[in-house]
N, C-alpha and C positions, 0 to 999 in steps of 0.2 A: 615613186620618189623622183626618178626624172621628168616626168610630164611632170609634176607640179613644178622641176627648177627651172624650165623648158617652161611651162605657163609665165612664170614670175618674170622672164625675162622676156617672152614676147612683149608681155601684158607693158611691162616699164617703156619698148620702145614705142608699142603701138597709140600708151596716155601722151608720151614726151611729143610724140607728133600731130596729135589730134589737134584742130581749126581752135576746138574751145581753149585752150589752153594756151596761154602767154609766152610768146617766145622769150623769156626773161628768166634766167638765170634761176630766181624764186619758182615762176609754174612750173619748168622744166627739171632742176631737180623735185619738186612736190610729186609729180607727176610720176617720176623713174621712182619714189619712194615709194607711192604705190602702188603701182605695179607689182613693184617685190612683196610688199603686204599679201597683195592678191596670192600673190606665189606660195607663201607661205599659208594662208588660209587656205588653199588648194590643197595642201599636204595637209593639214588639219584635218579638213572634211571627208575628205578621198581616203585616210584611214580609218576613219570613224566609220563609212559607210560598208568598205570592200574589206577589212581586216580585223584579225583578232587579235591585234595590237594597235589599238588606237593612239596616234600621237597627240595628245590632244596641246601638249605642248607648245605645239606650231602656232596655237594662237597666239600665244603670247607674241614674239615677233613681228607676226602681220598686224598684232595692234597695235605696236610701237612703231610700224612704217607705216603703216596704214594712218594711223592720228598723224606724225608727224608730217608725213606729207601732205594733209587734210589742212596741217595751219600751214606751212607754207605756201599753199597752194593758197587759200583764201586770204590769210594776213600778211603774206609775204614780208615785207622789208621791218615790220614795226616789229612782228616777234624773232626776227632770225637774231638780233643780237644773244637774247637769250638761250635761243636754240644752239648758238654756235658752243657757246659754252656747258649745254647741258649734254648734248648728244655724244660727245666722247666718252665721256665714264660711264653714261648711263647705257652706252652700245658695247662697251670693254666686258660688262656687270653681264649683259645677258649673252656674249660671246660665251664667257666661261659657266654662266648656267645652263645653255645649248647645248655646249659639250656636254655634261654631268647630266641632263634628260638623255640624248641620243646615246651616252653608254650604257643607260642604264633601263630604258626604256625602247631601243632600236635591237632586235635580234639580229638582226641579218646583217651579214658581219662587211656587204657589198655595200647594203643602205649606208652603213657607217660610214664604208671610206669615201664615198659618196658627198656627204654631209658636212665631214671634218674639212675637207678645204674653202668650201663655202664657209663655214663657220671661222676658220682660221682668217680669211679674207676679210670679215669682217672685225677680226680683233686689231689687226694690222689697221683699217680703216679707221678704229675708233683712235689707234694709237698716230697715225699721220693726222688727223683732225684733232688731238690735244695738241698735236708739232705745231700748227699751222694755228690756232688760236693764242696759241699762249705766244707762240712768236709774232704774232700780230699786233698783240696786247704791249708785249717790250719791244717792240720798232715804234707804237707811237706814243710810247714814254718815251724812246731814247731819240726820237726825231718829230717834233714839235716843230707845226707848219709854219713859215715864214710869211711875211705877206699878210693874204685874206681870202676871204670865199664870198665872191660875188654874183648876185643872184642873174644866170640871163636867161631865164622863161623856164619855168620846171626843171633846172637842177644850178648849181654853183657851181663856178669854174675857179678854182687856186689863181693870182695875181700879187706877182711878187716883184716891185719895183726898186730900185735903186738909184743911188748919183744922184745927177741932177743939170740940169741942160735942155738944148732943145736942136733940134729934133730928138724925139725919144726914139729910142731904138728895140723894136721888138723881137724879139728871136720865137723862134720854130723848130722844137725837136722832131729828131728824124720817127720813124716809122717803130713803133710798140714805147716810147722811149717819154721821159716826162722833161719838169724845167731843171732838176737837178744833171741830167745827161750835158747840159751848156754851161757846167761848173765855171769850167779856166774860162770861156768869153765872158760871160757875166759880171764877172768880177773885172774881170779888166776895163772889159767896154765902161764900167761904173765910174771908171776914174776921168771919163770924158765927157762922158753926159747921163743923160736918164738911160736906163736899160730895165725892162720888164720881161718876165718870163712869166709860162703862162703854164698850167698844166690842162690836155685837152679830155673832153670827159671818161670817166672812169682810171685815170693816170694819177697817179701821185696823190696830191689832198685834192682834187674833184669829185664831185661826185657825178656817178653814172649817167647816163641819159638813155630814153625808151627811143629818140630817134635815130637812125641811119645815121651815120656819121662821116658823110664824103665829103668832099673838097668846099664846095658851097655851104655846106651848113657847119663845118669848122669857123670858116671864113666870115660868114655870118654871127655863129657867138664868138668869136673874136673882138668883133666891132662891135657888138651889143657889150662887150665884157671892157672893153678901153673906156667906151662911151660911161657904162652905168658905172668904172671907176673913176670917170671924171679924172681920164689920161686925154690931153686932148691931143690931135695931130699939130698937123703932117708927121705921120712917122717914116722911119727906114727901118725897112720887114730885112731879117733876115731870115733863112730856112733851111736845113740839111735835109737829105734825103727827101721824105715822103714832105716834111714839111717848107721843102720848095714848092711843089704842088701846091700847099696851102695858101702862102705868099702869094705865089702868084694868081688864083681865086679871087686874093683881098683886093690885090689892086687893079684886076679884072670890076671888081665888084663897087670898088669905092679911090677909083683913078685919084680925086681930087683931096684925098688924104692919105695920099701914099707920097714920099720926096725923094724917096731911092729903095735900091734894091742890091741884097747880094745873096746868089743861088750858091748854096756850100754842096756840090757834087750832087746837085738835082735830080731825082727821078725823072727819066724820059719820059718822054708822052708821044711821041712819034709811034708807037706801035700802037695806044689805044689809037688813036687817031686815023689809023689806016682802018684798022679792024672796023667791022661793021657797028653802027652803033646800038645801043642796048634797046628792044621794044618794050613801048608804052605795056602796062599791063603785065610784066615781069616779076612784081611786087612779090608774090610767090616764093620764088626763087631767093630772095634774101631773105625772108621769111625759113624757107627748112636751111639756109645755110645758118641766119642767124641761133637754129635751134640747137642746131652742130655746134657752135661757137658756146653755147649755153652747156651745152654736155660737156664740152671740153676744160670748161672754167671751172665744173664739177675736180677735177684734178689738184686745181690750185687747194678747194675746202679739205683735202687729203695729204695735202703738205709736200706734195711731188713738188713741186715748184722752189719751195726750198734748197731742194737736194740740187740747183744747180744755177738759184741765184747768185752763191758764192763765187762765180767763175764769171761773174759780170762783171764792166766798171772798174776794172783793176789800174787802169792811168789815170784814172782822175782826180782832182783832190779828195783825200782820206773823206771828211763830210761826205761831199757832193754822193760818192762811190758808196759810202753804207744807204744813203738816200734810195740810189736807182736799184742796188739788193732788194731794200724791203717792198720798192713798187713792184718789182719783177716774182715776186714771191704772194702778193693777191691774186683774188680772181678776178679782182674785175678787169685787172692790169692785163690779165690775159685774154678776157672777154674781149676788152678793148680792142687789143691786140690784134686778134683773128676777125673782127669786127672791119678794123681798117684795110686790110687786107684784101675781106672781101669787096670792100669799094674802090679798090684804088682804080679799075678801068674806068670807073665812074670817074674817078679824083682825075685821074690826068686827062681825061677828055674836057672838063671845065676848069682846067688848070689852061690849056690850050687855047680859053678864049681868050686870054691877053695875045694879042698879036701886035700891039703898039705901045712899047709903055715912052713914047715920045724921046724929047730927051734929055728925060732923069734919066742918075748915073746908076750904072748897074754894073756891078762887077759878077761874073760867073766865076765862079773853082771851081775844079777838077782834081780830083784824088790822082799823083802822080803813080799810083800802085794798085791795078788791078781795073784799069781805062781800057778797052778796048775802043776798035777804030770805030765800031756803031755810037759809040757813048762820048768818044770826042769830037763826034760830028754834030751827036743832039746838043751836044753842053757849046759848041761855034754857033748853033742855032738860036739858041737861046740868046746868047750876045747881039742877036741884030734885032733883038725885041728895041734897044733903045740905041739912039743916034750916041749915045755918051756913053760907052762902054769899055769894056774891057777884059778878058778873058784872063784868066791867069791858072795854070798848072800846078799844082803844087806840090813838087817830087819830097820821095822819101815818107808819102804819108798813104795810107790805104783812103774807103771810105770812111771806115768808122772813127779813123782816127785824125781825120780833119777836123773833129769836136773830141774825141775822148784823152787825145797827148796833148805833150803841151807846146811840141813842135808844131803840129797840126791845127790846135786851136790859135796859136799866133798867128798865122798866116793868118787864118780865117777872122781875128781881132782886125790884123790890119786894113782888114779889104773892108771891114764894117766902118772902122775909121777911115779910111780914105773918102770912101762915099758916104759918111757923115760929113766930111769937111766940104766935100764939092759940093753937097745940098745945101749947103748954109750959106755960101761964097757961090754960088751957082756960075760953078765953073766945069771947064772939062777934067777928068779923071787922067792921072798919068801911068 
């Protein structure tokens, strides 16, 4: 009975890691599904051959993980809708016919207690994967994407513009975070000019992407995503957090349609920068991290993610705030998530090759609350990126809450306004 749950569970890590097998979400749970099949066909057999109590029972199970990881593993994305909907009841259904074999056909009263919390884990499983379905299903009745979905090479990226003006002004959510986290700026920024928000892939209404997703290739469909919506420049990039790194990629990347800039309590990059840099041939290594990030997204399909979206987003407008709940409660939001993550040494080392952004106006913030002396020395660095700048502190606000209050996001309005105004007037910043 153990070497078979002991088989099942080798078996799950040793498919989820194999070279054949897609570091994506789809092979990787397929993969862990059979595994466990295995597992359970292992107890089928193994009683059959060595006992005088055959479970024969156990097939059943491994042929319900066994198949269902057989189509996700081959059809991946075209049958999971279905699948998301089927596998709950139809796992709840063989939870409690599991039971009702093992008490009735398991003598050994060890094997039982054995069995019973595996089997119990699994009812729980089925019952967080109706949570997480059906709350899926009413987040996108009760929030219906704004904007559009615009195609930039193998998947859509969400683009959702407002106002009206010029320069347009693009913002950059920080790190795990979609376009709904810049509720209070967007709106306001709106009543001055153009303002677009963008969600990056797998965030919000995007969909996923099979590529890496560092600094450069953010920054890359960015500009494929302005472009192919026929947003034309000069713009003024704004970006909190991680998505200062991004910003400053773009106008690394595409100087002559950038007209300003403002870093909302920027992600350092002095430390990757020191740090030795990553060798060619690596590829690997984000490869079993990405497969990590695929198991761990396994969590969202079981409704954990739920249990502690509610405690997200609590200052922001009512909308905006259920918005960033339902994105933080998918997988792929969390896929995404641990995805970015694992690139950021990548992201701030080609965030760093802006070393001149001339002299467009560039305002840097600084989270007056939780700055340490390393972090106000990177965030005075950053300010000598351009001849026209201007540093500003802004007490009384943490980081997260330089965009999520609406004390915090004011500031941060005004600095986007100021260096909106001096980009148009091309004048000095005061």
């Amino acid at each position: 009975m153990l070497v078979s749950l002991v088989a099942g569970f080798v078996c799950a890590l040793l498919l989820s890691a194999a070279p054949f097998v897609p570091a994506t979400e789809n092979g990787v749970t397929g993969a862990v599904l059979f595994g466990f099949g295995l597992g359970w066909a292992t107890l089928a057999m193994l009683s059959v051959w060595f006992t005088d109590r055959p479970q024969r029972w156990a097939a059943v199970p491994a042929f319900f993980m066994g198949v269902g990881g057989l189509l996700l593993f081959v059809l991946g994305s075209s049958v999971r809708g279905v699948i998301d909907w089927v596998w709950p009841p139809a796992l709840l259904a063989l939870a409690v016919w599991m039971i009702f074999c093992i008490h009735r056909q398991l003598p050994s009263r060890a094997g039982r207690w054995l069995l019973y919390p595996v089997v119990g884990f699994l009812a729980l499983a089925s019952v967080g994967g109706g949570y997480a379905i059906v709350g899926a299903a009413a987040d996108a009745s009760a929030y219906p994407m704004p904007g559009r979905l615009i195609d930039v090479g193998g998947h859509r990226l969400h683009l959702n513009c407002t106002g009206s003006g010029s320069p347009t002004v693009v913002l950059q959510p920080g790190a795990g975070e979609m376009s709904s986290n810049l509720g209070w700026i967007a709106s306001a920024v709106a009543t001055a000019t153009r303002v677009c928000v963008y969600d990056r892939a797998g965030r919000g209404w995007s969909d996923s992407a099979d590529t890496p997703q560092d600094g450069t290739q953010i920054a890359t469909d960015l500009h494929t995503l302005l472009h192919n919506g026929h947003i034309p420049g000069p713009y003024v990039l704004a970006g909190h957090s991680f998505g200062g790194l991004y910003v400053q990629s773009f106008a690394a990347l595409y100087p002559e349609e950038v007209a300003g800039m403002v870093l909302v309590d920027s992600t350092d990059t002095a430390l990757a920068v020191k740090s030795a840099p990553a060798l060619p041939g690596k590829v690997d290594s984000y490869d079993v991290m990405g497969r990590a990030a695929a198991l761990a997204s396994i969590t969202a399909r079981l409704g954990l993610t739920r249990l502690y979206a509610p405690l997200e987003g609590g200052n922001l407008p009512p909308r905006s705030r259920d918005e960033v709940r339902a994105n933080i409660a998918t997988a792929s939001s969390l896929r995404s998530t641990i995805d970015e993550y694992l690139q950021s040494d990548t992201s701030m080392r080609q965030a760093a090759a802006l070393r001149d952004f001339a002299d467009k106006p560039l305002i840097v913030l600084t989270a007056g609350i939780g700055s340490g002396a390393t972090h106000l020395a990177e965030q005075n660095h950053l300010a000598t990126l351009s001849t026209n700048s201007l540093h500003r502190i802004t007490d009384g606000a943490d980081h997260e809450g330089m965009v999520a209050t609406q004390k915090g996001a004011a500031a941060t309005t005004q600095a986007i306004l100021d260096v909106l105004g001096a980009a148009s007037s091309h004048t000095l910043l005061r």
